[in-house]
RORORO-61904 format. One line per field, with one value per residue: residue number from 1; residue in one letter; x, y, z of N, C-alpha, C, O in turn. Coordinates in nm, 3 decimals. Layout:
BEGIN
seq	NUM,...
type	a,...
n.u	X,...
n.v	Y,...
n.w	Z,...
ca.u	X,...
ca.v	Y,...
ca.w	Z,...
c.u	X,...
c.v	Y,...
c.w	Z,...
o.u	X,...
o.v	Y,...
o.w	Z,...
END
This chain:
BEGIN
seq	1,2,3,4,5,6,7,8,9,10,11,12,13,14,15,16,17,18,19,20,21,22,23,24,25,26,27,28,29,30,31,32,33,34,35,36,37,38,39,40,41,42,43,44,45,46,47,48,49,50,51,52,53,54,55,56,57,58,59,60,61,62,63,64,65,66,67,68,69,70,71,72,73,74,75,76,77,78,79,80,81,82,83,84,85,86,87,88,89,90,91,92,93,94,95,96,97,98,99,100,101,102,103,104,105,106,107,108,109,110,111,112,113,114,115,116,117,118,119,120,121,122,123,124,125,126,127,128,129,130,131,132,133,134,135,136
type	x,x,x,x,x,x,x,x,x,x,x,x,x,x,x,x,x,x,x,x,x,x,x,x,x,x,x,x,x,x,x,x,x,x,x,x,x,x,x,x,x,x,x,x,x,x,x,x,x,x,x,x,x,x,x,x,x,x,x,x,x,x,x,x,x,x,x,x,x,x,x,x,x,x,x,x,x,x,x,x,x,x,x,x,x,x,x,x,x,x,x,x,x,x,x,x,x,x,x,x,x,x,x,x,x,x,x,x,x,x,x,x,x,x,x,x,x,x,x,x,x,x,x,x,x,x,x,x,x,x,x,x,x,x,x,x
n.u	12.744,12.624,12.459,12.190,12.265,12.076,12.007,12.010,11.766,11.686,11.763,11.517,11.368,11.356,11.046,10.980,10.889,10.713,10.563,10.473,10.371,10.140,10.054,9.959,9.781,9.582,9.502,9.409,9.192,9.032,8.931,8.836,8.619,8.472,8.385,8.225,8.044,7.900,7.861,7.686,7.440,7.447,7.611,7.561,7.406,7.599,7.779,7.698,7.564,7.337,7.244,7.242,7.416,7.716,7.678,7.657,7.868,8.130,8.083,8.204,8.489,8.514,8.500,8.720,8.962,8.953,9.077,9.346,9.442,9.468,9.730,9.909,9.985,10.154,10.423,10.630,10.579,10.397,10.503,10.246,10.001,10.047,10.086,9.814,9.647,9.772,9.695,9.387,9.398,9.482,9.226,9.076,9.149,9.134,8.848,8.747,8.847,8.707,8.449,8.464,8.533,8.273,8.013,7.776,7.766,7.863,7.887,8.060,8.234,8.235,8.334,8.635,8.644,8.644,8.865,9.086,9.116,9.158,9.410,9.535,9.514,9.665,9.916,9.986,9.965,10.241,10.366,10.392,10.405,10.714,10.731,10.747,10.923,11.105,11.022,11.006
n.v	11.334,11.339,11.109,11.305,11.272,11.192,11.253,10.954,10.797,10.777,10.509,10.269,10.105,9.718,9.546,9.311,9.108,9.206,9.249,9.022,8.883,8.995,8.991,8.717,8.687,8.849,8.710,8.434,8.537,8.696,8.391,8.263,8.460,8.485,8.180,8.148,8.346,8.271,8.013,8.025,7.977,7.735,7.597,7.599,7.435,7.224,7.357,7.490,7.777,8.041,8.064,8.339,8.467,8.374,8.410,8.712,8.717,8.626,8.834,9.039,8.960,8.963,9.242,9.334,9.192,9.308,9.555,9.478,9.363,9.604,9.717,9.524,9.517,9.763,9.899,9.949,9.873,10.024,10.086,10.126,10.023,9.763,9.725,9.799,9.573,9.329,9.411,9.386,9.119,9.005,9.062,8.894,8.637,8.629,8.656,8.456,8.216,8.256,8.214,7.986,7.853,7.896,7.739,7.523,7.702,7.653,7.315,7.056,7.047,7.265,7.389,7.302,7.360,7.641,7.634,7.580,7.799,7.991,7.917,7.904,8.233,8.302,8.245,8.420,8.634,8.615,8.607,8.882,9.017,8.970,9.074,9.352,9.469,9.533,9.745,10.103
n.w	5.269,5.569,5.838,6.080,6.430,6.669,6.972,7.237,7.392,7.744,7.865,7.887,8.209,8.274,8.276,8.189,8.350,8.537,8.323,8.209,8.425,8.485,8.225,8.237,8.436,8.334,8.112,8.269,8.370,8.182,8.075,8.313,8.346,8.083,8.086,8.320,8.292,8.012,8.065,8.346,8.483,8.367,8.564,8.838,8.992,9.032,9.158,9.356,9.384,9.304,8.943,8.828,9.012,8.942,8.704,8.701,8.878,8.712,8.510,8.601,8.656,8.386,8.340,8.519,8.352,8.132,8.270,8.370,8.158,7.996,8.124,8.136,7.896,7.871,7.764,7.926,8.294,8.564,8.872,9.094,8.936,8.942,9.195,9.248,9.112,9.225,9.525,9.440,9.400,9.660,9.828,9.734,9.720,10.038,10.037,9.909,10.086,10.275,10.194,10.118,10.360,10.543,10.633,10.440,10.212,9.983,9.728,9.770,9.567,9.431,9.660,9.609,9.313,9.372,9.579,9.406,9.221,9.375,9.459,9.210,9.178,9.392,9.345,9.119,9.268,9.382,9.227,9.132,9.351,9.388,9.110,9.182,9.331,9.139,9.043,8.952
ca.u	12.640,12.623,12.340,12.179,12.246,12.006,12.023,11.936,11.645,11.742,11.725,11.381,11.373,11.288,10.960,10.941,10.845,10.580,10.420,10.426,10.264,10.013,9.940,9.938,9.650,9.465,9.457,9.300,9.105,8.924,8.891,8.746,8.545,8.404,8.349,8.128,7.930,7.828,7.754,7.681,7.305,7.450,7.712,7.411,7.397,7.719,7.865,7.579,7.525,7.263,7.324,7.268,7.568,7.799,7.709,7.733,8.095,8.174,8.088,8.271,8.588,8.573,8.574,8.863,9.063,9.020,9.225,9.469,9.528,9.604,9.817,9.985,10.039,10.215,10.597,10.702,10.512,10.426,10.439,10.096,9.937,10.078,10.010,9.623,9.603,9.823,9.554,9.279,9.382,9.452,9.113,8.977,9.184,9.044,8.709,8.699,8.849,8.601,8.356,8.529,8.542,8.146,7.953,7.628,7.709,7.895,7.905,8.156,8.293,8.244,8.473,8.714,8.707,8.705,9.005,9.180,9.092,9.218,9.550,9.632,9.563,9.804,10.064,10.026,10.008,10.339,10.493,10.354,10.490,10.846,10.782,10.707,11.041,11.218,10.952,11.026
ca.v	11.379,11.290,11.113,11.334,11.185,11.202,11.211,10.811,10.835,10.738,10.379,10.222,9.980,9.640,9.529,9.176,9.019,9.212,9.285,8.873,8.830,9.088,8.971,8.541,8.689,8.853,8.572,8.381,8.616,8.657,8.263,8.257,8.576,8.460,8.055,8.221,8.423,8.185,7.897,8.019,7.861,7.561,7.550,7.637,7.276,7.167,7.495,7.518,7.899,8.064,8.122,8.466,8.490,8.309,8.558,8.828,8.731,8.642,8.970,9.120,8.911,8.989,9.379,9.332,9.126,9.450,9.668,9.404,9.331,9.740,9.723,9.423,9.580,9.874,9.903,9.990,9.857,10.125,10.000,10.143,9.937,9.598,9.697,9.755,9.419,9.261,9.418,9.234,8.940,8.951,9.093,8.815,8.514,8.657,8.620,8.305,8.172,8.307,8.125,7.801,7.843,7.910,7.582,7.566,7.790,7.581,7.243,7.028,7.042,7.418,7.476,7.259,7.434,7.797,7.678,7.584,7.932,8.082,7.886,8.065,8.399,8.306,8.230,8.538,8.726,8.574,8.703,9.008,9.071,8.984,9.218,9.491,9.509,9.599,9.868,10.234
ca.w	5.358,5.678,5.878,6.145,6.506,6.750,7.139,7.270,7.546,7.842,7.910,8.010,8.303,8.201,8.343,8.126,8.485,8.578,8.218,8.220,8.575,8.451,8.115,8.280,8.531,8.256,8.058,8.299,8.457,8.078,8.045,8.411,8.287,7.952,8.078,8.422,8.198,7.962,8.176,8.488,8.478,8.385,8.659,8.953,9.081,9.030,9.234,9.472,9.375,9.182,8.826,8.794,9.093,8.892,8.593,8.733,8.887,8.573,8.446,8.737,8.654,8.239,8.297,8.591,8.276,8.059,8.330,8.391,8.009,7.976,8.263,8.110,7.741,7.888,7.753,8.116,8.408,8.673,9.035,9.137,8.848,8.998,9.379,9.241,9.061,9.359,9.613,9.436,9.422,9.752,9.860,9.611,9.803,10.177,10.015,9.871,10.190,10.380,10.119,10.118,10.502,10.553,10.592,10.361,10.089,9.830,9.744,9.750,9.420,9.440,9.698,9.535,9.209,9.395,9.598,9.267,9.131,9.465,9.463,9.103,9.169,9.466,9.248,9.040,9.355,9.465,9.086,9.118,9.502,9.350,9.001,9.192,9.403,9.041,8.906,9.038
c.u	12.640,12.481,12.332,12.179,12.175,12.006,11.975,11.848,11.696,11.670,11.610,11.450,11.320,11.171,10.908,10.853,10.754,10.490,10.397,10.334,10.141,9.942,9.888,9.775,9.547,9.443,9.385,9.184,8.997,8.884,8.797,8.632,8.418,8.309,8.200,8.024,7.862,7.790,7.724,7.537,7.320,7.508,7.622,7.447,7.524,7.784,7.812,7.559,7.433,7.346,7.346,7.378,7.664,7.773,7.721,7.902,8.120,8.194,8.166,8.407,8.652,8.608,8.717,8.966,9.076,9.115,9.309,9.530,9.545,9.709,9.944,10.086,10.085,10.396,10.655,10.568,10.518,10.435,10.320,10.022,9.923,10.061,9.837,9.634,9.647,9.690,9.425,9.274,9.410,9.345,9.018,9.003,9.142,8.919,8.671,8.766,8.787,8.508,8.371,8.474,8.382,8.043,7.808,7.629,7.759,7.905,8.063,8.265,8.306,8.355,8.617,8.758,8.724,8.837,9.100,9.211,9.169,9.317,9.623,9.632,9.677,9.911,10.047,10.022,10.129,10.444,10.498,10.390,10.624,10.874,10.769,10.784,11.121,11.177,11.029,10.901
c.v	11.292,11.242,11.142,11.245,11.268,11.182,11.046,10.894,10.756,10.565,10.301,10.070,9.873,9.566,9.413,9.126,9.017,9.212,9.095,8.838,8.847,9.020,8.782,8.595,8.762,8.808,8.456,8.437,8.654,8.492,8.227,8.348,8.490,8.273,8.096,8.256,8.361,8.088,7.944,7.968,7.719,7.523,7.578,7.556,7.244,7.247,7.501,7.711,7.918,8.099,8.223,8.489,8.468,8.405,8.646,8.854,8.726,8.778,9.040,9.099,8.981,9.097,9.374,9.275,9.226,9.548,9.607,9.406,9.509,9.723,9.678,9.458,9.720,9.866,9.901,9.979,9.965,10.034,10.031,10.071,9.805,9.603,9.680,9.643,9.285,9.270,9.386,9.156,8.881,8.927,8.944,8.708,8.538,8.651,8.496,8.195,8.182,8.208,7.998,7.787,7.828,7.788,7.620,7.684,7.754,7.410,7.143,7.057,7.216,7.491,7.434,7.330,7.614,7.757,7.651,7.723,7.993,8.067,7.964,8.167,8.386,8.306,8.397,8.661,8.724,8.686,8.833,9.076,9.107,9.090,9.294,9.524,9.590,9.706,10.022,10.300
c.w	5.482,5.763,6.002,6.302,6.594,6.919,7.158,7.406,7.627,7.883,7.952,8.115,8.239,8.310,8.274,8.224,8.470,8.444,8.192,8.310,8.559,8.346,8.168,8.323,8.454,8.198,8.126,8.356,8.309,8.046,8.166,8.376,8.153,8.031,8.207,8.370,8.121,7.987,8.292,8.540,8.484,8.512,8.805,9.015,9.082,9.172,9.361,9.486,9.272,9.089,8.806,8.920,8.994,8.775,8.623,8.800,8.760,8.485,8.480,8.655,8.490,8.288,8.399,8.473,8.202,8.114,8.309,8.267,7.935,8.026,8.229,7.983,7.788,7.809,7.864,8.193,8.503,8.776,9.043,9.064,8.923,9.114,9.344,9.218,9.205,9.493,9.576,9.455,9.570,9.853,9.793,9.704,9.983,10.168,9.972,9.984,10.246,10.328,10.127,10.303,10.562,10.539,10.528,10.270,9.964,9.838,9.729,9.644,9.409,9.516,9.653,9.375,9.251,9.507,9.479,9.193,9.247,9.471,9.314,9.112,9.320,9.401,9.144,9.129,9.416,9.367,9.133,9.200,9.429,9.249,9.041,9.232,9.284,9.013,9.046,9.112
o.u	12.659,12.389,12.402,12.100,12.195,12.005,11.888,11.862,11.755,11.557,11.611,11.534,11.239,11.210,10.787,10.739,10.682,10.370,10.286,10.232,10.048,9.823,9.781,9.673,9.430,9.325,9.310,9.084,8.877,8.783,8.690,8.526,8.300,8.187,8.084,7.915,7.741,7.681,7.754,7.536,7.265,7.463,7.703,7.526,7.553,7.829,7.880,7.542,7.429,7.460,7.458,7.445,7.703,7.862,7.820,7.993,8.132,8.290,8.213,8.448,8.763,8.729,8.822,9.079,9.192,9.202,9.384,9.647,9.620,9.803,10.052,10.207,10.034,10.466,10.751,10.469,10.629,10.384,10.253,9.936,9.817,10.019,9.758,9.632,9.580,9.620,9.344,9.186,9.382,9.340,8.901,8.909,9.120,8.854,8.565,8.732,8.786,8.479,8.283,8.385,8.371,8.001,7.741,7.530,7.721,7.930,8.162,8.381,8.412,8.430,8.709,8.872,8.790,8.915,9.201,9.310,9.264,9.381,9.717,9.727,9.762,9.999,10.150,10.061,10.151,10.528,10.602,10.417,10.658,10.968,10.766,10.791,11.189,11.254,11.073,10.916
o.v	11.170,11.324,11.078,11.151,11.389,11.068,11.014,10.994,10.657,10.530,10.267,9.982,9.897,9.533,9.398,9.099,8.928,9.183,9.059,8.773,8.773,8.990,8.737,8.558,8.750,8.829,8.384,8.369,8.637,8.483,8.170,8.286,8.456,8.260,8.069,8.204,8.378,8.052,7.854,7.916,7.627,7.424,7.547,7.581,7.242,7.188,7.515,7.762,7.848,8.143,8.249,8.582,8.576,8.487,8.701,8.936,8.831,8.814,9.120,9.195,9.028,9.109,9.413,9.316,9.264,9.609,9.653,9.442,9.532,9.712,9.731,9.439,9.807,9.780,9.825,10.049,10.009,9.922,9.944,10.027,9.751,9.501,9.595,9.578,9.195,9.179,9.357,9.093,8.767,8.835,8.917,8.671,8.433,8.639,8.441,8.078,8.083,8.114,7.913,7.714,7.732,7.752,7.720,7.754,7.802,7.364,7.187,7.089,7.266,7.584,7.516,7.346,7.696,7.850,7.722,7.748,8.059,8.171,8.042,8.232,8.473,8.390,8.461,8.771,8.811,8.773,8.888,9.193,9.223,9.170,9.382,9.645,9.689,9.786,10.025,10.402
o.w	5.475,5.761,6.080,6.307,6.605,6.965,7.076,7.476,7.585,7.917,8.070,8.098,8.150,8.422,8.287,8.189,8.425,8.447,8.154,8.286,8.591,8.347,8.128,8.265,8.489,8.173,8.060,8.383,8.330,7.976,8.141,8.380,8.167,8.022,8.173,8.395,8.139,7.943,8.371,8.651,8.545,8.571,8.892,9.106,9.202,9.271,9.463,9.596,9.171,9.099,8.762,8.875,8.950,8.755,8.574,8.790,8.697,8.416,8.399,8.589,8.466,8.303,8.346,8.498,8.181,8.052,8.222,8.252,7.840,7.947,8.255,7.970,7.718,7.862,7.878,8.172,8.532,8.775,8.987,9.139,8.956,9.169,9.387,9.322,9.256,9.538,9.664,9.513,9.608,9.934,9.821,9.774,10.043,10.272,10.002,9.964,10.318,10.402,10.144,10.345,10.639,10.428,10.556,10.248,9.857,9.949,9.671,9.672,9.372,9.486,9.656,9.333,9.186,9.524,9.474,9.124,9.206,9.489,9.305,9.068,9.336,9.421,9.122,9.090,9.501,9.389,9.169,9.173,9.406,9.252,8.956,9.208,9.310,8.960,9.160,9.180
END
């Protein structure tokens, strides 16, 4: 008896890159998410923002980590997926420059830990430029 052969499917593209870039920035983007949310009262003074700001980004940030971490768990990366997430984060880093930039609305230490936060989603906006050249 013979075993039936089957057509192969046609090759997928490999999109390791981007489903890495993707799943890095939703991994922090839930640890920024979850840590926001549950302190963001505490972090008030420290930050120089109210708390309920800081929770509600937070809140903001978790559900943005649920798209991203579909996005990320795809088998095959689309492009349009990774230009959205890409065009946040760059929308995100023109805003928290702006913030950093703005005298009297954070404190020291505040703009110091939001440019830290702004310099990684740079870097995963840098990946994410480069994975997108491979996707179709």
């Amino acid at each position: 008896m013979a075993t039936p052969s089957f057509p192969r499917a046609p090759e997928e593209p490999s999109t390791r890159f981007a489903n890495f870039a993707l799943g890095l920035d939703a991994a922090f983007c839930n640890i920024v998410g979850l840590v926001l949310t549950l302190t963001g009262s505490f972090m008030s003074d420290w930050l120089g923002l109210a708390g309920w700001i800081i929770t509600v980004f937070g809140i903001v940030v978790l559900l943005w980590s649920f798209v991203v971490t579909l996005f990320a768990n795809r088998r095959v990366s689309r492009r349009r997926e990774v230009d959205l997430v890409l065009r946040v984060n760059i929308v995100f880093i023109v805003l928290a420059i702006v913030v950093i930039a703005l005298p009297d609305t954070l404190t020291t230490d505040g703009r110091v830990v939001l440019g830290i936060g702004t310099a990684i989603v740079a870097g995963f906006a840098v990946a994410q430029f480069l994975a997108r050249r491979d996707l179709d």
